[in-house]
Structure formats: C-alpha cells, structure tokens
N, C-alpha and C positions, 0 to 999 in steps of 0.2 A: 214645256217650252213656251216662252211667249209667240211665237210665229213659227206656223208648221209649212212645209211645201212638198210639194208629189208632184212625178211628173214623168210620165213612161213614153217607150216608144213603141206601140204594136207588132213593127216590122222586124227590129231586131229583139224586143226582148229585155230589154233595160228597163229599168226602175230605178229612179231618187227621190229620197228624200230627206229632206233639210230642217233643220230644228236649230233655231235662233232664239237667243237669251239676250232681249237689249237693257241697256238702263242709258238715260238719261239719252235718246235718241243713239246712242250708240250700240253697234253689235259686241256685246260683251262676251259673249259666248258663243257657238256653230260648230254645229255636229252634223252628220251626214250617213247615211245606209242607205247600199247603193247594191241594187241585183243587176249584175251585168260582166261584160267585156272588161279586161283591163283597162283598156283605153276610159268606160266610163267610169272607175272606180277611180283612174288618176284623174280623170277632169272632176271628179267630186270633191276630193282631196283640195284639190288646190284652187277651186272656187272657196272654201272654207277660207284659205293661208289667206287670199285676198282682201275677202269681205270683215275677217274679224280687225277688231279696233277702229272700222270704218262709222260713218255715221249711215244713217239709213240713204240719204239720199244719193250718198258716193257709192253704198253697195247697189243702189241701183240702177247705178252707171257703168256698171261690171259687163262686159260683155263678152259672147263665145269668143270673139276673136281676142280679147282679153285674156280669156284661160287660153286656147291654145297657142299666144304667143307666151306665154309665162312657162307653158311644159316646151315650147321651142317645136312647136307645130305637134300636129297629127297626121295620121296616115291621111289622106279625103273622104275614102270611104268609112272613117272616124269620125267625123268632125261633124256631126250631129252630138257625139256626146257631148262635147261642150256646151251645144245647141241645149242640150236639156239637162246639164249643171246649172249654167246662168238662168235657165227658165227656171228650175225648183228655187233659188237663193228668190229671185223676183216673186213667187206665192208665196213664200215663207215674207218676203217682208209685206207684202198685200195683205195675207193672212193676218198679220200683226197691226196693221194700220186695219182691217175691222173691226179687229177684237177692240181697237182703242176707242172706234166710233161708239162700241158700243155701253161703251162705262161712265 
C-alpha cells in the first residue's frame, strides 16, 4: 500500500487498519482489516465506500459523524467506532504524505 493506518482502542478491544493505494493525489484504491465488534467492522467498511475516488484532502475531511450518519447512526455506546474508522483512514493518509516527504 502506499499509506498504511492502525488505530486501536484498549477498552474495548478493536483494532483497524487501513491500506490506501493513491495516484495522482487521488484514493485509488482502500482496503481495511478490522478486529472487533460489528459495529466496527461496518464503520470500517463504509469509511472505505467514502474515501475511495476522493482526493486526499476531501478523504481528510471524512469525519465519525460522517460514517455514522452514512450507516444512519450507531448505537452511543458505539460511536467510538467510527471515532476510530476516520482516525485509521487520517494515518493512512498522514502515513502517505511521509512516505512522499521522503522521496
């Protein structure tokens, strides 16, 4: 992948991670593996449905309430995973923008 992202949460248990394929500033490609709760497996999912065909700067205007108004909310005591869909898609394109500093 060109931009990788991880991003866990201690308390419950969750884990994402996001792998972004861009060209020409655009998300070409987004995949995702996700250890958790349903709830965070659909907010991984559907941070992908959003971000791909975006440019980088629009994926990183993505935000949880972005995913969970797109899945038509979450339970509350959910709604962290969103929280940590949009944070792994944001290291995955940070991740990306290093890699590019450094070539």
């Amino acid at each position: 992948p060109d931009g990788y992202g991880k991003v866990g949460n201690p308390v419950c248990g969750d884990l994402m991670e996001i792998f972004i394929r861009v060209k020409e500033n655009v998300i070409e490609d987004i995949r995702f593996r996700t250890f958790g709760c349903g709830s965070a497996i659909a907010t991984s999912s559907m941070v992908t449905d959003l971000a791909k065909g975006k440019t980088l700067e629009e994926a990183m205007k993505i935000t949880r309430d972005d995913v969970a108004t797109e899945l038509e909310g979450l339970p509350p005591k959910k709604m962290h995973c969103s929280n940590l869909a949009a944070d792994a898609l944001h290291a995955a394109i940070e991740d990306y923008r290093e890699k590019q500093k450094k070539e």
